[in-house]
N, C-alpha and C positions, 0 to 999 in steps of 0.2 A: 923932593927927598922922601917924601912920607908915600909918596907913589912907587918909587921904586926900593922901596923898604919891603913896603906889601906884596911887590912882585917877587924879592928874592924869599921873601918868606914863602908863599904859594909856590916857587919852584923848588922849598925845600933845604933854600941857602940859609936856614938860621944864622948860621956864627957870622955872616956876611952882614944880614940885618940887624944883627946887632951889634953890630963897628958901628954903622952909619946912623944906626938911630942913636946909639948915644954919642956918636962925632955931630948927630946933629942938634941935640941937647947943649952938649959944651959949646958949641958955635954959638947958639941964636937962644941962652936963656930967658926966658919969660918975650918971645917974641909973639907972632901975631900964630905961628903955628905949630907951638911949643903944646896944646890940648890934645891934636891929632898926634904927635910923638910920641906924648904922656900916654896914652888909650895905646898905642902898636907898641912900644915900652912892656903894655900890662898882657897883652894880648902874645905877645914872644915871650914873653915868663909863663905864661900856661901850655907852651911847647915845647918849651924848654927843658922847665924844672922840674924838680920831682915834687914826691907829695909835700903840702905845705905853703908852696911857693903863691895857692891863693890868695893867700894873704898880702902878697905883695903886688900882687894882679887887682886885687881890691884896690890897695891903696892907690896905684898909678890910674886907674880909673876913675877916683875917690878927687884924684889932682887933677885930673883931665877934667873933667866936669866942673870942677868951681874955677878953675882958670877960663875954661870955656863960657861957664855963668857970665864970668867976670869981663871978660872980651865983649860979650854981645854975641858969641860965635854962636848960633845956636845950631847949625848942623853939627859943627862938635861936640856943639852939648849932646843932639841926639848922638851921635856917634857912642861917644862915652856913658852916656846915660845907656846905650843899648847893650854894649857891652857889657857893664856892672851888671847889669840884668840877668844877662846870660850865666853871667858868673854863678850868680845867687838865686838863680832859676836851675842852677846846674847844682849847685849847694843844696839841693831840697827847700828854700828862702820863698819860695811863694807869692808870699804877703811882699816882703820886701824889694821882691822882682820885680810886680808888677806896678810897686809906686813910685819907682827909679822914672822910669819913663815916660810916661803918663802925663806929667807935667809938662814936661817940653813938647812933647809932642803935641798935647795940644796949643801951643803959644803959636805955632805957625798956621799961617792963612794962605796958604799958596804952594806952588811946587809938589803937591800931592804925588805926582808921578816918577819922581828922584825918586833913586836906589834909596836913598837915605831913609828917605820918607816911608817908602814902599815895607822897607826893611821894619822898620821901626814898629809902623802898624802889623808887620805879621807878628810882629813879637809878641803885642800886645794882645791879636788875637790868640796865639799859642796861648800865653798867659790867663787869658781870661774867657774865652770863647769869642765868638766873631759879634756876636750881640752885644756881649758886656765891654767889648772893643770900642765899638762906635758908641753906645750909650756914655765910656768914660770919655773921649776926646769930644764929646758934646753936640753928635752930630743926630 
């Protein structure tokens, strides 16, 4: 669902992606992939909406990540953790951007070469340069 959410969204279908993201919210409340809805949720409100609507792109990323905490899910948490980033990296947030993610990124040991992963660290490096990057995930 949350794959072809992202698909109609990249092709443009907003109003399409969001029937189904939140048909699939109503469906599967607090289920195992309810973080990843929460974050495409927050992520379709910043395409959407007009000015202001950050605030609600905040929040659904704000839910996505401690739901995702809360699971164990921890590519979601990155997912959502990198998202809020961007938000508040896009906000002028700085400071704040860059200790969104940082954290989880460094809690994983493996997978380095997933999109997710990949992702995550470029942020980090945008964020902080490519030294202060590795230096924070502790490598």
């Amino acid at each position: 669902m949350s794959e072809l959410a992202g698909a109609l969204v990249h092709a443009g279908r907003l109003a399409e992606a969001r029937a189904l993201i939140d048909a699939g919210m109503e469906q599967s409340e607090n289920c195992w992939f309810t973080p990843e809805l929460l974050r495409l949720k927050g992520e379709l409100s910043l395409l959407q909406g007009p000015p202001g609507v950050a605030e609600t792109a905040q929040e659904l990323f704000g839910r996505a990540l401690d739901e995702a905490h809360r699971q164990e899910a921890l590519s979601w948490e990155l997912r959502a953790a990198t998202s809020l980033a961007r938000l508040l990296h896009h906000q002028g947030r700085p400071v704040e951007a860059r200790a969104v993610p940082q954290p989880v990124y460094s809690r994983f040991t493996e997978g380095f070469e997933t999109a997710d992963l990949i992702a995550g660290k470029g942020l980090l490096d945008e964020l902080t340069g490519a030294g202060d990057a590795r230096h924070m995930a502790g490598f």
